[in-house]
C-alpha positions in Angstrom: 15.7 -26.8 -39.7 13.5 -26.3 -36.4 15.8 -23.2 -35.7 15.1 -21.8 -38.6 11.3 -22.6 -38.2 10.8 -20.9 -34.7 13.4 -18.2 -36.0 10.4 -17.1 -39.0 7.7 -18.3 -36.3 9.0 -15.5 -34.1 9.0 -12.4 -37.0 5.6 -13.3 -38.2 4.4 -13.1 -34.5 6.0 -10.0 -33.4 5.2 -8.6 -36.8 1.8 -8.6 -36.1 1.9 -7.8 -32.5 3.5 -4.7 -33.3 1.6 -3.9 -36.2 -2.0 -3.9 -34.1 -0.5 -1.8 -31.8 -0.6 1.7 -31.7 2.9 3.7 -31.5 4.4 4.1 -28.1 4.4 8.4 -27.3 7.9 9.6 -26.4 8.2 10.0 -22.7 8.7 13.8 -21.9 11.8 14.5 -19.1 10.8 16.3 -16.3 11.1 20.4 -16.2 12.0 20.3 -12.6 15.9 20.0 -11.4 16.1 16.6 -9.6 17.9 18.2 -6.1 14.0 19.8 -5.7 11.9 16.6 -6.2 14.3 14.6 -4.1 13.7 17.6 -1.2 10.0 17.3 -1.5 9.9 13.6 -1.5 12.1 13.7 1.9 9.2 16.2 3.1 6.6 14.5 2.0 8.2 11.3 3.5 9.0 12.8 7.0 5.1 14.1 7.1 3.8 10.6 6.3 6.0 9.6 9.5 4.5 12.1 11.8 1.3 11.3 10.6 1.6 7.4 11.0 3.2 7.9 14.7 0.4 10.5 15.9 -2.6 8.0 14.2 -1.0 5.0 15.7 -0.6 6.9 19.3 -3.6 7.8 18.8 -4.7 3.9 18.3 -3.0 3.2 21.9 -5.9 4.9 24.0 -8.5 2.5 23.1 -8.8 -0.2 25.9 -6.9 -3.1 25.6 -4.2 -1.8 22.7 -1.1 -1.8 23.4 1.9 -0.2 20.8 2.6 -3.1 19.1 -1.1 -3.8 18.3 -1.9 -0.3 17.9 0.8 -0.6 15.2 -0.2 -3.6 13.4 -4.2 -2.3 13.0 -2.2 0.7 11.7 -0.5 -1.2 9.3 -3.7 -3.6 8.2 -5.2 -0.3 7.4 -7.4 0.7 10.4 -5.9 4.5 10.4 -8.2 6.1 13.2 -9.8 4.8 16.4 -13.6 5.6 14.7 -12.2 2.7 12.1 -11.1 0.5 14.4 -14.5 0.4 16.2 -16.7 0.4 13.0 -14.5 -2.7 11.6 -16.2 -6.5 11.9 -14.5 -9.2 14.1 -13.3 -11.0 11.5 -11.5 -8.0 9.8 -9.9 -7.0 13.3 -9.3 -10.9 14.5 -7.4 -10.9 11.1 -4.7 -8.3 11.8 -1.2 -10.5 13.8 -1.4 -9.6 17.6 -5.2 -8.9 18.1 -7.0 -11.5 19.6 -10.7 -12.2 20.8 -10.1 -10.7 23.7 -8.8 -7.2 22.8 -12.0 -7.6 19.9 -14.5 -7.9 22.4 -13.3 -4.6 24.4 -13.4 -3.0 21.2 -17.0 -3.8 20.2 -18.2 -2.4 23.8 -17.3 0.6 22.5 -20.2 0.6 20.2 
């Protein structure tokens, strides 16, 4: 009896949720041939990669960072040095492997 309950509970429900919904648009497929979207993304991807490795080599001359710290500011979203110097204490102080020290090198640079 409870099954049967839940079971009607359930139509009137979705009946209405679908009802004051508007109608779902049919996706469209994609023109393009996948073999050229998958070469793109690769391009796109190995870019990215140069990109990340020059901005976080890039991170390395400041005073005091190393690789590994230049990579985790890299990571927490500080891309260039100009970022790095600009950001507050707590935002650097924040990011694994950058301590007070390396923070108050940094803010010399102001």
């Amino acid at each position: 009896m409870i099954s049967k309950f839940l079971v009607k509970l359930k139509s009137i429900l979705f009946k209405s949720a679908l009802s004051s919904e508007t109608p779902l648009k049919k996706e469209t497929k994609p023109t393009k041939s996948a073999k050229s979207s998958k070469s793109k993304t690769k391009a796109k991807a190995k870019v990215k990669t140069v990109n990340s490795k020059k901005n976080i080599e890039n991170l390395t001359s400041l005073p005091g960072v190393g690789a590994k710290s230049a990579k985790a500011l890299y990571e927490a979203g500080f891309k260039t040095k100009k970022a790095v110097i600009a950001a507050d204490e707590k935002d650097l102080l924040a990011v694994s492997g950058v301590g007070i020290n390396l923070v108050k090198k940094l803010k010399e640079l102001k």
